[in-house]
C-alpha positions as CSV (number, residue, x, y, z in Angstrom):
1,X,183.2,-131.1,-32.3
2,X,186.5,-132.1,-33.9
3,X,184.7,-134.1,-36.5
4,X,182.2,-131.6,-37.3
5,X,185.3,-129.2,-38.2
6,X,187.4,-131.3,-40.1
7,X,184.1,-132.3,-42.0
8,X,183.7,-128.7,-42.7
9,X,187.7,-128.2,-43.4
10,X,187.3,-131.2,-45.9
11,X,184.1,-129.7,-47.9
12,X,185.5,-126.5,-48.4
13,X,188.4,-127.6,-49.5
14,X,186.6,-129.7,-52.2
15,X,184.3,-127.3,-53.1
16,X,187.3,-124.9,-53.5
17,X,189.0,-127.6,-55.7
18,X,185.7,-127.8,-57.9
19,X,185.4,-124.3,-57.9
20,X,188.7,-123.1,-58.8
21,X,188.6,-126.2,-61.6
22,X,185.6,-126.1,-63.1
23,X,184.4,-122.2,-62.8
24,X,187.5,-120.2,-62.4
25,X,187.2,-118.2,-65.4
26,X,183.5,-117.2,-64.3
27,X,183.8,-116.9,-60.6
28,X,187.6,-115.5,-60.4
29,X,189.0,-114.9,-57.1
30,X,185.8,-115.2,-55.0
31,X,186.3,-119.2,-55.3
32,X,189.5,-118.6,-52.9
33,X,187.1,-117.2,-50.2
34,X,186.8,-121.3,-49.4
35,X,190.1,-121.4,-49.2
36,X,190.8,-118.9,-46.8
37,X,187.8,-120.4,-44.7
38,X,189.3,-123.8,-44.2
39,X,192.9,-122.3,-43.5
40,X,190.8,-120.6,-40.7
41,X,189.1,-123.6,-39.8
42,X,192.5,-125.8,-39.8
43,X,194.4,-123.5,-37.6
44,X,191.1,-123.1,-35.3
45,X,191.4,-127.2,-34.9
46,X,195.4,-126.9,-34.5
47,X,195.0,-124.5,-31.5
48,X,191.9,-126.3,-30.3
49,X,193.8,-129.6,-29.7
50,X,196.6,-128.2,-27.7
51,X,193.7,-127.1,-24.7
52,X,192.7,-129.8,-22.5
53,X,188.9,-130.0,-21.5
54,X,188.3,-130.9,-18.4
């Protein structure tokens, strides 16, 4: 499970990066929507870690 998120974490961030570089002037501020989603997905992973599965 912890791959499969930081996996996601890691495209979003990239597709934010190309997004905000390449099409900022035509997509605006929607582009940061990635952003916001792998902020989401990077605290989700920090309070994920701290539980212990048993």
């Amino acid at each position: 499970m912890n791959n499969l998120v930081n996996i996601i974490i890691l495209l979003l961030i990239v597709g934010w990066l190309i997004g905000f570089i390449g099409f900022g002037a035509m997509v605006g501020s929607m582009i940061h929507i990635l952003l916001i989603l792998a902020i989401v997905g990077i605290i989700f992973r920090l309070f994920s870690r701290g539980k212990s599965t048993l």
